[in-house]
DOFILO-535590 format. One record per residue (C-alpha): x, y, z; chain. Coordinates in Angstrom, 3 decimals. Each point is the difference from the previous one (the first is absolute). Example, Ala and Ser with C-alpha at 12.3 -4.5 7.8 and 13.67 -1.06 7.14 Angstrom:
// residues 2
+----------+----------+----------+-------+
!        X !        Y !        Z ! kette !
+----------+----------+----------+-------+
!   12.300 !   -4.500 !    7.800 !     A !
!    1.370 !    3.440 !   -0.660 !     A !
+----------+----------+----------+-------+
***
This chain:
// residues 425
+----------+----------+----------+-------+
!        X !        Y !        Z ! kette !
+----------+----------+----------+-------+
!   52.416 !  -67.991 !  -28.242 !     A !
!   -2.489 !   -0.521 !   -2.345 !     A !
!   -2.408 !   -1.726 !    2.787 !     A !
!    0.466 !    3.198 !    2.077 !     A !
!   -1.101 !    2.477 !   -2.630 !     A !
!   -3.086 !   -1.969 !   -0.651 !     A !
!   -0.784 !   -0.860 !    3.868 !     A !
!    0.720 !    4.238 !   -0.057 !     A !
!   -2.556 !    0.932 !   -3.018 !     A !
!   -3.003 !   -2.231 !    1.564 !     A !
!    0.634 !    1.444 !    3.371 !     A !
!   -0.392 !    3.479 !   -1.861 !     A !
!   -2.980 !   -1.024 !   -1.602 !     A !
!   -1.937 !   -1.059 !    2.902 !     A !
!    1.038 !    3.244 !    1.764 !     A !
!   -1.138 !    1.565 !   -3.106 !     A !
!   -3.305 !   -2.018 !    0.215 !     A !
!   -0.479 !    0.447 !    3.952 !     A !
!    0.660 !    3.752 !   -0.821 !     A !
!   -2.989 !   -0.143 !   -2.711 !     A !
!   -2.460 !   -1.749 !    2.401 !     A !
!    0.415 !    2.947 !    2.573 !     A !
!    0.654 !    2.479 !   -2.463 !     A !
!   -3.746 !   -0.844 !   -1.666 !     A !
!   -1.323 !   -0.826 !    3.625 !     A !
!    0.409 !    3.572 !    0.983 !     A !
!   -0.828 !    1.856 !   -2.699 !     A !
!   -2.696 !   -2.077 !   -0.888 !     A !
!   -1.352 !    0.612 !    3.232 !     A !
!    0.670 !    3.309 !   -0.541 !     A !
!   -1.707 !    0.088 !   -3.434 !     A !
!   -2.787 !   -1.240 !    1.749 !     A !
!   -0.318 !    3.238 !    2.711 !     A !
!    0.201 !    2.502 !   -2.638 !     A !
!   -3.057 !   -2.344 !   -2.184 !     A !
!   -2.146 !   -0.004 !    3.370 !     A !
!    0.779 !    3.753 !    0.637 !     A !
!   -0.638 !    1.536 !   -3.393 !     A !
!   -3.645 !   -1.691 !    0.167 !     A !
!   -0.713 !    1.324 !    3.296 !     A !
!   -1.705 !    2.890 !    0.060 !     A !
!    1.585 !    3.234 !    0.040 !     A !
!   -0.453 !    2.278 !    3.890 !     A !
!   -1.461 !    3.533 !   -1.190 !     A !
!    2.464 !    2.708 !    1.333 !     A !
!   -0.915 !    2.222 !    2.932 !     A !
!   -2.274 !    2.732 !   -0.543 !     A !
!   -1.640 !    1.269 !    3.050 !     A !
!    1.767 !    2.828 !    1.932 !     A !
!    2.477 !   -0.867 !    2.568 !     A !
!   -1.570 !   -0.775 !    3.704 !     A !
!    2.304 !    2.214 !    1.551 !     A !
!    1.571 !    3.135 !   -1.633 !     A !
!    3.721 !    1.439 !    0.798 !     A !
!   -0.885 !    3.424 !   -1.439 !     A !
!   -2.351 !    3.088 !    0.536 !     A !
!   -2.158 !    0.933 !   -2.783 !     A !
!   -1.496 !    3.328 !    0.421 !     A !
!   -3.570 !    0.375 !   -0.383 !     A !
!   -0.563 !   -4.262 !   -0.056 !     A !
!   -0.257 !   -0.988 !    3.650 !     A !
!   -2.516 !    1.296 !    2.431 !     A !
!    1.034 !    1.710 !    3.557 !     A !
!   -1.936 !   -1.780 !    2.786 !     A !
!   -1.929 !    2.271 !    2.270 !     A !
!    2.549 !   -0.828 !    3.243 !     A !
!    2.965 !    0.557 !   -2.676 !     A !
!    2.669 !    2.168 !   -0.182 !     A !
!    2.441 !    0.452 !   -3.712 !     A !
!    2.770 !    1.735 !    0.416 !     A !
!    2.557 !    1.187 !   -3.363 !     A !
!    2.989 !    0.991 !   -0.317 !     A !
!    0.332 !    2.589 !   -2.894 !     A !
!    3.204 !    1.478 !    1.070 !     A !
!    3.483 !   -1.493 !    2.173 !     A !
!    3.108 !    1.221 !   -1.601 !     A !
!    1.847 !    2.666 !    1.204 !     A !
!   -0.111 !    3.815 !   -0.611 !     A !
!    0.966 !   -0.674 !   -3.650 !     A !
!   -3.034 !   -1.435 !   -1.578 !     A !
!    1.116 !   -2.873 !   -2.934 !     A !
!   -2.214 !   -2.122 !   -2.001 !     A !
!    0.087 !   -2.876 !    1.898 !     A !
!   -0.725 !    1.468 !    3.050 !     A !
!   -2.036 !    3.730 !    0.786 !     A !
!    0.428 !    1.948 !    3.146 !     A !
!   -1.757 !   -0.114 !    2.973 !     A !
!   -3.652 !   -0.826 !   -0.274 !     A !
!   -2.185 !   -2.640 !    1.454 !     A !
!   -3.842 !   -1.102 !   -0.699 !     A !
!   -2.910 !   -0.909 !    2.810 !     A !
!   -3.128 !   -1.640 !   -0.956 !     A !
!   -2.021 !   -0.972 !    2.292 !     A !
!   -2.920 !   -2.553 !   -0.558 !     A !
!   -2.906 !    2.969 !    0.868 !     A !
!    1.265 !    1.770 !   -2.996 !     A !
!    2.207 !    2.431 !    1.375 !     A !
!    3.419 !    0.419 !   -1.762 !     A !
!    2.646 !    2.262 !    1.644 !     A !
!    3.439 !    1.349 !   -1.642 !     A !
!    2.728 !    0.299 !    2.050 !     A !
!    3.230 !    2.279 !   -0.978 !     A !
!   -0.472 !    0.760 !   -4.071 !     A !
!    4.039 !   -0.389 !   -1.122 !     A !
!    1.473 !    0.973 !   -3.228 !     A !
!   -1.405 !   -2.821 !   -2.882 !     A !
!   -2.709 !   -1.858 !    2.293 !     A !
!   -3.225 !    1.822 !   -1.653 !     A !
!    1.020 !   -3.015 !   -2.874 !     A !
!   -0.164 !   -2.586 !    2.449 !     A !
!   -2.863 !    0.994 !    1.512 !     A !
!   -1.813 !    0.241 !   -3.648 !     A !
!    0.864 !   -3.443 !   -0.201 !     A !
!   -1.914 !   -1.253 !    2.466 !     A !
!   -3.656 !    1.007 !   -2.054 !     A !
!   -0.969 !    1.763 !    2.494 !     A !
!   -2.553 !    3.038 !   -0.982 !     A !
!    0.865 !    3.232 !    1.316 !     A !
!   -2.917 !    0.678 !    1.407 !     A !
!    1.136 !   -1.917 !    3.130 !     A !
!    3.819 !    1.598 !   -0.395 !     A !
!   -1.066 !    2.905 !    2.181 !     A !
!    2.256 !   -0.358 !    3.374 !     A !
!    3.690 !    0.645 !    0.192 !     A !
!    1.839 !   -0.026 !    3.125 !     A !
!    3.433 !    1.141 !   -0.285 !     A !
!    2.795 !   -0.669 !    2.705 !     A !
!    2.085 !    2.674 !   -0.733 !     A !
!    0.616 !    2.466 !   -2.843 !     A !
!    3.474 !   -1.557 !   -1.912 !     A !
!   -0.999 !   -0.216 !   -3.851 !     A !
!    0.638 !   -3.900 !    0.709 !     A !
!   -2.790 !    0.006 !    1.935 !     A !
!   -2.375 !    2.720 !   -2.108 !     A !
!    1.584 !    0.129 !   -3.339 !     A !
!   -3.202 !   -1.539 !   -1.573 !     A !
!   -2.300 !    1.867 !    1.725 !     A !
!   -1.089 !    2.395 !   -2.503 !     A !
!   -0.281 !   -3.020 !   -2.959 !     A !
!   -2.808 !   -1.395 !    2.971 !     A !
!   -1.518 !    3.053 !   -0.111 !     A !
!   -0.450 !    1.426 !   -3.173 !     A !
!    0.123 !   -3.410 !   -1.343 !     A !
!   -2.754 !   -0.686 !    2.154 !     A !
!   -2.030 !    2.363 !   -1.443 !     A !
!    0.091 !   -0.338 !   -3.334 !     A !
!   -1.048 !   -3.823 !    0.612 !     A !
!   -2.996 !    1.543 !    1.509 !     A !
!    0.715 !   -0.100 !    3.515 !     A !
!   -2.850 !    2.358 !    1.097 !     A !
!    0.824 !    0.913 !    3.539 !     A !
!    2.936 !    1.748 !    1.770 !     A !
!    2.940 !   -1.817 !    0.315 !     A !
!    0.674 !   -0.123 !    3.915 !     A !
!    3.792 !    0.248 !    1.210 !     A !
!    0.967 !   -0.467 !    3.715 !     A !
!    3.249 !    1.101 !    0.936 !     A !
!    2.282 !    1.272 !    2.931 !     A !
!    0.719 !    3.166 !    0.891 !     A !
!    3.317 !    1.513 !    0.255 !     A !
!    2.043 !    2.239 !    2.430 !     A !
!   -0.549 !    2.788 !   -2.088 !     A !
!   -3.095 !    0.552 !   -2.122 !     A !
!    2.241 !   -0.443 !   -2.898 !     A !
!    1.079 !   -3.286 !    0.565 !     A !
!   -3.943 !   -1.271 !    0.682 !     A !
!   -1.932 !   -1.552 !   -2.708 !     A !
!   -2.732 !    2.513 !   -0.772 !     A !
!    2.864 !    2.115 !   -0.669 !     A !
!    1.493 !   -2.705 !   -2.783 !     A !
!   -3.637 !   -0.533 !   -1.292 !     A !
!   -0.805 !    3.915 !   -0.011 !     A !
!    3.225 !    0.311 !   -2.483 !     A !
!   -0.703 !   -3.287 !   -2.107 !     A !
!   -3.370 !    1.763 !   -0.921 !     A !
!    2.136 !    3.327 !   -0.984 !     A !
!    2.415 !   -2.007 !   -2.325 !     A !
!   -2.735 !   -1.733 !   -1.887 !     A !
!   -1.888 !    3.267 !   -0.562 !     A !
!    0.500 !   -0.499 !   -3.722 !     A !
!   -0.568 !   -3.532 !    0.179 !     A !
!   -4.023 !    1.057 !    1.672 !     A !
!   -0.737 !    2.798 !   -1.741 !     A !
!    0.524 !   -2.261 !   -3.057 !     A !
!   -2.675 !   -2.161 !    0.864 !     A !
!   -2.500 !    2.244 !    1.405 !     A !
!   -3.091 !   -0.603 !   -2.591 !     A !
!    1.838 !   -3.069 !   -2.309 !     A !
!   -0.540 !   -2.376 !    3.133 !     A !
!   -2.730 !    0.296 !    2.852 !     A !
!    2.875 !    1.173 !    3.058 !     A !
!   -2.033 !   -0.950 !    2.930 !     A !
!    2.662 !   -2.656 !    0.520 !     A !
!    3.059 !    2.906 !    0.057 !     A !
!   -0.866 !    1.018 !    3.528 !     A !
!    2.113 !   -1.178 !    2.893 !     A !
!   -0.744 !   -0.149 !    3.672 !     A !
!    2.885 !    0.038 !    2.384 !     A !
!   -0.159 !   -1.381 !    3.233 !     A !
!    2.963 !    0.962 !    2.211 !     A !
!    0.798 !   -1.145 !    3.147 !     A !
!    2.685 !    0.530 !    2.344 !     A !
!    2.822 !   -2.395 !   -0.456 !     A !
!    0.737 !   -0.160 !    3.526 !     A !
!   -2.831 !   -1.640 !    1.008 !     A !
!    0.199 !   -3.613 !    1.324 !     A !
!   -2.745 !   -2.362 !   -1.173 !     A !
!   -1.980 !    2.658 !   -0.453 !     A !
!   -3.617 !   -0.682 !   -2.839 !     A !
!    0.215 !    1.565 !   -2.801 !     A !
!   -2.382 !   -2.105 !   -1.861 !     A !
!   -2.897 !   -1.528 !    1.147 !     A !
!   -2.907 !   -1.025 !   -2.451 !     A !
!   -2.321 !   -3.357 !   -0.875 !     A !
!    1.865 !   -1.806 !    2.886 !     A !
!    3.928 !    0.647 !   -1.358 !     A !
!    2.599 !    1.999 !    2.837 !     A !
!    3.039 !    1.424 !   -1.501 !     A !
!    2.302 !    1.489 !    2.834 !     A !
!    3.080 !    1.932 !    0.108 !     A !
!    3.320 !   -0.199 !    1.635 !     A !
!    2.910 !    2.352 !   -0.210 !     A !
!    3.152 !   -1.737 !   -2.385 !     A !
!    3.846 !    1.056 !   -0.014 !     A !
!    0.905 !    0.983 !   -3.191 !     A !
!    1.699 !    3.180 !   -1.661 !     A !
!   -1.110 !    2.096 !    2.207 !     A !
!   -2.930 !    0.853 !    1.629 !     A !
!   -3.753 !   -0.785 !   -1.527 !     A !
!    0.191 !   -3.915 !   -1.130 !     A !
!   -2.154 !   -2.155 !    1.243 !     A !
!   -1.419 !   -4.212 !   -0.211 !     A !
!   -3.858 !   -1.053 !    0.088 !     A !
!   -2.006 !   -3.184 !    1.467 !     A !
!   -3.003 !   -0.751 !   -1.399 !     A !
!   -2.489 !   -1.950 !    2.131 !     A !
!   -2.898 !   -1.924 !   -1.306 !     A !
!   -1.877 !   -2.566 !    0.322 !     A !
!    2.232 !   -2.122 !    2.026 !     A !
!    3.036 !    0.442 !   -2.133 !     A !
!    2.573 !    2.738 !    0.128 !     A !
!    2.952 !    1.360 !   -2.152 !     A !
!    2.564 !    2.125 !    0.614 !     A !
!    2.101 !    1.774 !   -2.531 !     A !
!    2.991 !    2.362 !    1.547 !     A !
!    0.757 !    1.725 !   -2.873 !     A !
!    3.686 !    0.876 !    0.100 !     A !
!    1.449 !    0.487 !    3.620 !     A !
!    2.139 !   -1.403 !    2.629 !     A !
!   -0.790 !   -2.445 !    2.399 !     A !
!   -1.990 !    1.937 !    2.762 !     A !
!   -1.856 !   -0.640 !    3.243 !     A !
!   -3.452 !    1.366 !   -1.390 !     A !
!    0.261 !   -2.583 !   -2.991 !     A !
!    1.172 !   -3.155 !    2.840 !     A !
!   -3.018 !    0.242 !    1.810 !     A !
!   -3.031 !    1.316 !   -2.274 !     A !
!    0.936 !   -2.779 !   -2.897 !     A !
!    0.566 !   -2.998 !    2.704 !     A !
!   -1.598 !   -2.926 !   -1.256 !     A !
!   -1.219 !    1.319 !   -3.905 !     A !
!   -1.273 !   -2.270 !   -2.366 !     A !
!    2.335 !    1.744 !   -2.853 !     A !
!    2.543 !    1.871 !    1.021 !     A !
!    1.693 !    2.049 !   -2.418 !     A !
!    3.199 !    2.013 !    0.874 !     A !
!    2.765 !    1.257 !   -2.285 !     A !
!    3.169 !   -2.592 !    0.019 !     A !
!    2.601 !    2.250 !   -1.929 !     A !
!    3.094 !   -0.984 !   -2.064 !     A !
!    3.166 !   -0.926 !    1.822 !     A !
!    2.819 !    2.395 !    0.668 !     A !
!    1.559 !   -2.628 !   -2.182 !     A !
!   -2.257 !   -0.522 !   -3.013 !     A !
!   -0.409 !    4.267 !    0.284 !     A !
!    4.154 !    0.062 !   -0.463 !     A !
!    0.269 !   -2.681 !   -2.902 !     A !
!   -3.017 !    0.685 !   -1.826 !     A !
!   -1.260 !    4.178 !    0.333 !     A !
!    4.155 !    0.528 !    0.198 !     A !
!   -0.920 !    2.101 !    3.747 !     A !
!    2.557 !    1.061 !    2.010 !     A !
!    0.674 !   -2.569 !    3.244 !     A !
!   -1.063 !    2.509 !    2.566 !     A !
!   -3.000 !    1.195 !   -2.441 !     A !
!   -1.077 !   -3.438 !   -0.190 !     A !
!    0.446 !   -0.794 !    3.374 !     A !
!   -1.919 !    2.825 !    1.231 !     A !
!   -2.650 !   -0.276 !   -3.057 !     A !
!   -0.249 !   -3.497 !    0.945 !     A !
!   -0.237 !   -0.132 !    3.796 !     A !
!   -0.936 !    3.429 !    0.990 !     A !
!   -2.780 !    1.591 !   -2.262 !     A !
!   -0.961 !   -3.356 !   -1.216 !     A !
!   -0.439 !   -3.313 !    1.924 !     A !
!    2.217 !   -2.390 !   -0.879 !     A !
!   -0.791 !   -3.868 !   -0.704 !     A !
!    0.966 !   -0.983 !    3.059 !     A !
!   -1.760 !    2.446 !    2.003 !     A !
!   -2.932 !   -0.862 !   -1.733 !     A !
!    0.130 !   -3.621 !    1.273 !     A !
!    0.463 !    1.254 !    3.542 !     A !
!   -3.265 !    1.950 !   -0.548 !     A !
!   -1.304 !   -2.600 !   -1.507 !     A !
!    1.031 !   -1.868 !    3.167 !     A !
!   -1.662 !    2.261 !    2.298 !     A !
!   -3.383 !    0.462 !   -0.915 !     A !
!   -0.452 !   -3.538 !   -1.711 !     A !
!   -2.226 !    0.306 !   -2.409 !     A !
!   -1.615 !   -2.717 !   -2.654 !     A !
!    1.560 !    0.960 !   -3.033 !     A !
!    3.046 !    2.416 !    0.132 !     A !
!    0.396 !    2.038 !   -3.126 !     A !
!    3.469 !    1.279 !   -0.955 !     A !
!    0.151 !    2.977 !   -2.722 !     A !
!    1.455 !    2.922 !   -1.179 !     A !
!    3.380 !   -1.762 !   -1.941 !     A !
!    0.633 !   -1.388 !   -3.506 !     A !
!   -1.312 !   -3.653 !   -0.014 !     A !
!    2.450 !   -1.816 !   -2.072 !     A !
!    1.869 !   -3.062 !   -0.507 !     A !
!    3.012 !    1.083 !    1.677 !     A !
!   -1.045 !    2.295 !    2.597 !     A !
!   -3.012 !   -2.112 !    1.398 !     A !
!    2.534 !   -2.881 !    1.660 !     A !
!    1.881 !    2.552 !    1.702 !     A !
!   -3.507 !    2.278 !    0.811 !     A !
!   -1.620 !   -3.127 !    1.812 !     A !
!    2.938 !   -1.541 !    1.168 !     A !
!    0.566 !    3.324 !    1.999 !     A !
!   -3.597 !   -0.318 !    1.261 !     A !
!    0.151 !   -3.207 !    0.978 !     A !
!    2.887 !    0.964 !    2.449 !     A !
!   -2.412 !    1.614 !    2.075 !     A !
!   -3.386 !   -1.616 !   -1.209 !     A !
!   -1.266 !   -3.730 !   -0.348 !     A !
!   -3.877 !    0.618 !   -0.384 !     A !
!   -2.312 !    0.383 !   -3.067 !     A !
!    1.906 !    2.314 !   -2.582 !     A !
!   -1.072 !    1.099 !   -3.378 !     A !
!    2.652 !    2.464 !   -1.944 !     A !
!   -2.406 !    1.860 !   -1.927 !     A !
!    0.714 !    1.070 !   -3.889 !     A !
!   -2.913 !    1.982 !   -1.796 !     A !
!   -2.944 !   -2.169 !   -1.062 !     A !
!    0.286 !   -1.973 !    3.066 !     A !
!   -3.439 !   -0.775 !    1.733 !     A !
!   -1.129 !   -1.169 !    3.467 !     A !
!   -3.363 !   -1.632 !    0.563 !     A !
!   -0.615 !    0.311 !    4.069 !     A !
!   -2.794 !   -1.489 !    1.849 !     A !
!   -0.024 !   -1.139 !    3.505 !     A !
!    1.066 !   -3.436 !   -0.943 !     A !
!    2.540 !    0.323 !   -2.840 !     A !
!    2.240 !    2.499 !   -1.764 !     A !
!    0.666 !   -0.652 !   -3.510 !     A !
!    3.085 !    1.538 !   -1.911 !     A !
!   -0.353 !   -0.130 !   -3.421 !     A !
!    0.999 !    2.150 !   -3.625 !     A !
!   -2.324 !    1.622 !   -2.203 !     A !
!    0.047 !   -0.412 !   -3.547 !     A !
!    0.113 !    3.052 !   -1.754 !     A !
!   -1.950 !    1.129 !   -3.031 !     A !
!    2.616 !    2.319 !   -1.691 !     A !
!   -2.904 !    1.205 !   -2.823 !     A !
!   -2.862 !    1.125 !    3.006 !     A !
!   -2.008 !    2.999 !   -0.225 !     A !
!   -1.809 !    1.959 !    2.590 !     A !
!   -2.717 !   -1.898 !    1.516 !     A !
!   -3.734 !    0.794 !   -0.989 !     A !
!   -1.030 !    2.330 !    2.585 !     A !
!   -2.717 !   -0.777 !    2.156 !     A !
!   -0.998 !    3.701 !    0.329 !     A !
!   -1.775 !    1.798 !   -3.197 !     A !
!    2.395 !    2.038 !   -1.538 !     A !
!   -1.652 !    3.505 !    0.326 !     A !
!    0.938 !    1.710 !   -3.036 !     A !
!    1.698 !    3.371 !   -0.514 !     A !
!   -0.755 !    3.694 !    1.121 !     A !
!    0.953 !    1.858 !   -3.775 !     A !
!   -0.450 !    3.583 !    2.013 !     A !
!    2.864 !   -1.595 !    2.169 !     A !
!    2.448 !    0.260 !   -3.088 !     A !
!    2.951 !    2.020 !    0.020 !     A !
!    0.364 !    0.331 !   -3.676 !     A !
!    2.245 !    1.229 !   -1.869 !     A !
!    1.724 !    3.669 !   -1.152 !     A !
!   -0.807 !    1.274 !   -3.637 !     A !
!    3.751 !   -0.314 !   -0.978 !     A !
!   -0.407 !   -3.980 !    1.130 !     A !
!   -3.563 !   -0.514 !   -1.462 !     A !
!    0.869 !    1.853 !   -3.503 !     A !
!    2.854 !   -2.693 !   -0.066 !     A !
!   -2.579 !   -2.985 !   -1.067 !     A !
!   -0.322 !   -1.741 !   -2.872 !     A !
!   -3.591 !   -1.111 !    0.103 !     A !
!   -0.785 !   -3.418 !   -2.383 !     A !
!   -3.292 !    0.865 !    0.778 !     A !
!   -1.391 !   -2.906 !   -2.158 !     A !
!    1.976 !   -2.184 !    1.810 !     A !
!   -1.363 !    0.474 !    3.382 !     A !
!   -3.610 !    0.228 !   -1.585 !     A !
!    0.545 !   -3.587 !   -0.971 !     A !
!    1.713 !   -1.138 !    3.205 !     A !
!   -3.422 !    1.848 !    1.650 !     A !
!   -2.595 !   -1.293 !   -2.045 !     A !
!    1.780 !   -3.705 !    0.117 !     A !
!    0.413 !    0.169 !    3.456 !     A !
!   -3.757 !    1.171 !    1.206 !     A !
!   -1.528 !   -2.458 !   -2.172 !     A !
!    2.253 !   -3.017 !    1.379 !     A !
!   -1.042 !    1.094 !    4.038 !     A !
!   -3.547 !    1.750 !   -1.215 !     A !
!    0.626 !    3.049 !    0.719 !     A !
!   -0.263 !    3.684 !   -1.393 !     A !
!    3.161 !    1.669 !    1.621 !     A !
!   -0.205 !    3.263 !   -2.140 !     A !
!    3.306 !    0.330 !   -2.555 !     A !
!    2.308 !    3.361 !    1.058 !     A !
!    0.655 !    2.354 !   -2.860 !     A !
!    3.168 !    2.305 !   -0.572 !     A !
!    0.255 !    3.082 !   -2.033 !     A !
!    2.619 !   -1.364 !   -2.254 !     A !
!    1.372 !    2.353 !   -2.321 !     A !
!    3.154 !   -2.291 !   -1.460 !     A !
+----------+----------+----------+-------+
***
């Protein structure tokens, strides 16, 4: 017994041994690496810009002169949300020329983010007159102006089957309901940039110009929506065209005048089902919402279908985590081809060879771009002014703004005289 246990403890002890020898083997080796690696020299971290960017920055990238940059400032649905404005969508066009189309409630903010100056903000073309569609219109306006937009702002729009229902009509009484908003401005601001020019056509014309300047074609063709008076666009230039239907239902006119686009954009409305479970609708409401005044997802891929073009653009629902899967798997019953399912900041880059789908990054903190017009300043004999029973209600610091004056003409060299009140308090 005693033999054993010894024959047992040397046994252990070479295993113990053998164990050491690879034990010092590999972390001696080991020891070694880490010795060899800490005296090589250290590789610098990366700090030149990536060779290929997966965002849009506004203002950073140039537009080629065969180029056309399109934005989507508004997609939702009549309800405008923070993630996602109503309708609205952005052309610019590498000879300079920038084109609104449809102005929906909350897309004036995405369109300021794109540092754009509103000089070039001066053409509107509206589809039809639901406030999803020109809810914003007045913030482009008078917005416009005050950023120094120093022309007209141009609006084309259709007709109606009354005069009523037209859109010189809508823009005659948006100029009445701001009447307090103007006369408020005449001689603070210079108001050249107030006016508005209305160009009205009939909304029953088929692929009819109503725009035709420095080589762009935008044409007309009746839509079915609501009821008489909506209508989509193509615009044609340079080689490239897009197509944007506004709201309406799949039509004939639309099949055969936006065959073969290079962005085609067409509203692709929430389900009957996604209308029921999320917006609470009544099953025939949402069936007929969905399907009748709207076109539904799967009608959209059978349009889609039909006039084939490059890059298909779904819009007009709430992009989200849950409703996207069923939104595009509903298209894709009806549609294999190139599909982008737009949500606001969204930006196409079309050429002739490529279309590139991309989001912009958004500066939350921008401010009107620096105009590229000289800001003309104010008529005073313009001014309204105020009654006596208003004006005797001041409380002049009259020191105080002799300061701010004085401070503020010797900062910018200037000798803008100080205004003096009569106060008696």
């Amino acid at each position: 017994m005693k033999k054993n246990i010894t024959l047992y403890s040397i046994a252990i002890a070479l295993g113990i041994f053998a164990a050491g020898l690879l034990f010092g083997a590999h972390f001696g080796a080991g020891s070694i690496e880490v010795a060899e690696a800490e005296s090589a020299p250290a590789k610098a971290s990366p700090v030149k810009p990536l060779a290929v960017q997966d965002m849009y920055a506004p203002g950073t990238e140039a537009l080629k002169p065969d180029e056309m940059r399109v934005f989507a400032c508004g997609t939702g649905m009549p309800n405008a949300r923070p993630k996602q404005a109503a309708a609205c969508f952005l052309v610019e066009l590498g000879n300079g020329d920038k084109f609104i189309f449809d102005a929906g409630l909350g897309s004036a903010e995405r369109i300021s983010a794109l540092k754009i100056p509103y000089d070039y903000l001066d053409k509107v073309f509206l589809g039809h007159l639901h406030v999803d569609h020109i809810g914003d219109l007045d913030a482009i306006w008078i917005g416009g102006s005050i950023a120094n937009r120093q022309r007209p702002l141009r609006v084309w729009g259709p007709s109606g089957a009354k005069k009523k229902y037209g859109t010189k009509y809508m823009i005659d009484k948006l100029r009445e309901t701001y009447t307090w908003d103007l006369g408020s401005r005449q001689g603070n601001v210079n108001t050249k940039g107030l006016q508005i020019e209305v160009h009205e056509f009939d909304y029953k014309a088929v692929n009819a110009v109503i725009y035709q300047e420095n080589g762009v074609t935008i044409r007309t063709l009746p839509a079915i929506h609501g009821i008489d008076g909506s209508v989509s666009f193509t615009l044609e230039w340079n080689g490239l065209k897009f197509v944007f239907s506004s709201d309406t239902y799949p039509n004939n006119w639309w099949l055969k005048h936006a065959k073969g686009a290079d962005l085609a954009i067409h509203e692709c409305f929430a389900t009957p089902d996604i209308l029921t479970t999320k917006q609470k609708f009544p099953v025939g409401d949402s069936l007929n919402v969905g399907t009748q005044v709207h076109t539904s997802p799967a009608m959209f891929g059978k349009v889609m279908s039909d006039i084939k073009p490059r890059m298909a653009v779904g819009y007009h629902f709430f992009n989200d985590f849950d409703t996207l899967p069923q939104m595009t798997a509903e298209v894709r019953k009806t549609y294999d081809g190139p599909l982008s399912m737009a949500v606001d900041y969204m930006v196409w880059n079309v050429t002739k060879d490529d279309i590139r789908v991309r989001m912009t990054l958004v500066d939350e903190d921008v401010w009107p771009q620096p105009s590229i017009t000289e800001k003309l300043p104010a008529n005073p004999k313009e001014r309204i002014g105020f009654s006596t029973y208003i004006s005797d209600g001041r409380h002049v610091y009259q020191q105080v703004i002799q300061d701010i004056y004085t401070e503020t003409n010797e900062r910018f060299g200037t000798k803008v005289p100080t205004p003096t009140f009569d106060d008696k308090k």
